[in-house]
C-alpha positions as CSV (number, residue, x, y, z in Angstrom):
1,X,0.0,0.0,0.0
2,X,2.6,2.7,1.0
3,X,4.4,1.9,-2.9
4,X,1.3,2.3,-4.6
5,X,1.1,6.0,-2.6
6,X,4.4,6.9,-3.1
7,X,4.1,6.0,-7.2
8,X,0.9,8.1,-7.0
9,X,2.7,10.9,-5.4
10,X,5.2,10.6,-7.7
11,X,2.4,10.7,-10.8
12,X,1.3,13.9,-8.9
13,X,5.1,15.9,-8.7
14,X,5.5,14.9,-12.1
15,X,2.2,15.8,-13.9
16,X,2.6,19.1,-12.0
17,X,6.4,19.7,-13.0
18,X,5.0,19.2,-16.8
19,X,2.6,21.7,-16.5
20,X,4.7,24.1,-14.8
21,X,7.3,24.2,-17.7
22,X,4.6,24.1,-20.6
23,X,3.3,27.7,-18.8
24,X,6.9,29.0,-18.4
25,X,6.7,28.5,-22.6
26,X,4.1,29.0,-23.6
27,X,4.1,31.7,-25.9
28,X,2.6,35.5,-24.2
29,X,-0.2,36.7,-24.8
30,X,1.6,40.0,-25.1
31,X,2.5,39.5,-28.7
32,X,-0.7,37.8,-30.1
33,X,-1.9,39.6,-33.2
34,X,-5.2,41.9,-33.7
35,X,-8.0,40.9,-35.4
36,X,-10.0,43.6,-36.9
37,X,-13.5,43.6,-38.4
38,X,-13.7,42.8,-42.2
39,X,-15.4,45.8,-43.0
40,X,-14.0,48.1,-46.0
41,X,-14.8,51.8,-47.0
42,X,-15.9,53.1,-50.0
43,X,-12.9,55.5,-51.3
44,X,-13.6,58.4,-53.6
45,X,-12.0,56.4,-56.5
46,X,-14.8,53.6,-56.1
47,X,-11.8,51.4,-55.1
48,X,-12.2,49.7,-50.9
49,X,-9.8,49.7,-48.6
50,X,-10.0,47.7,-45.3
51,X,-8.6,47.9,-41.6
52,X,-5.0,47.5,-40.8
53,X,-2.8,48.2,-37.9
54,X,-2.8,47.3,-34.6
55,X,-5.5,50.0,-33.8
56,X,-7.3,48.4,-36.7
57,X,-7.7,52.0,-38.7
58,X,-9.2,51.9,-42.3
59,X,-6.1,52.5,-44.9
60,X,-5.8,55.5,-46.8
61,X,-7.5,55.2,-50.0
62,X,-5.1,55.5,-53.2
63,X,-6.1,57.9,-56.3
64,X,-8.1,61.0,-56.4
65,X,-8.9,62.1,-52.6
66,X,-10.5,65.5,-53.0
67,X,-10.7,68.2,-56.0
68,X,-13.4,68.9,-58.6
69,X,-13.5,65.5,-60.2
70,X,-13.5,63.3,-57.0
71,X,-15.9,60.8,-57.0
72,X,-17.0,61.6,-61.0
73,X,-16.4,59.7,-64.3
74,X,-13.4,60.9,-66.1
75,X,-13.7,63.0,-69.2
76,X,-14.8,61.7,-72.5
77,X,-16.5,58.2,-70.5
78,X,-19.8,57.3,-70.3
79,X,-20.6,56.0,-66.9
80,X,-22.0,52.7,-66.1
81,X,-19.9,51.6,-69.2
C-alpha cells in the first residue's frame, strides 16, 4: 500500500512539473496579433480599402482624394460603361 502512494505521489510531482514548464513556454499573450472587423470603406475612387494596424484604422484610399473631379467619371467616358 505505502508503494502504490508513493508512485501516486510521484504521478502527482510529475504531472505538475510538466505543467509548470509548458506555462513558463508558452508563448505570451503579449504579442498575439489583432484581429479587426472585415469591414471596407468606399474611397472616392470607387476602389475599398479595409482595416490595418494594430489599432485596426481603415487605410488611406489610393487615387483621387478630393478636387473637382473626386468621385465623377473621367472625361470623354460614359458611366455605367
Amino acid at each position: 500500500m505505502r508503494t502504490l502512494f508513493i508512485i501516486v505521489v510521484g504521478l502527482i510531482i510529475a504531472l505538475g512539473g510538466v505543467i509548470a514548464y509548458q506555462a513558463a513556454t508558452w508563448p505570451s499573450n503579449t504579442q498575439a496579433s489583432t484581429i479587426c472587423p472585415m469591414d471596407a470603406r468606399l474611397c472616392p475612387d470607387g476602389s475599398y480599402v479595409g482595416r490595418v494596424g494594430p489599432d485596426c484604422q481603415f487605410a488611406e484610399c489610393s487615387g483621387n482624394l478630393g478636387g473637382s473631379n473626386s468621385g465623377a467619371p473621367a472625361p470623354n467616358t460614359v458611366a455605367g460603361k
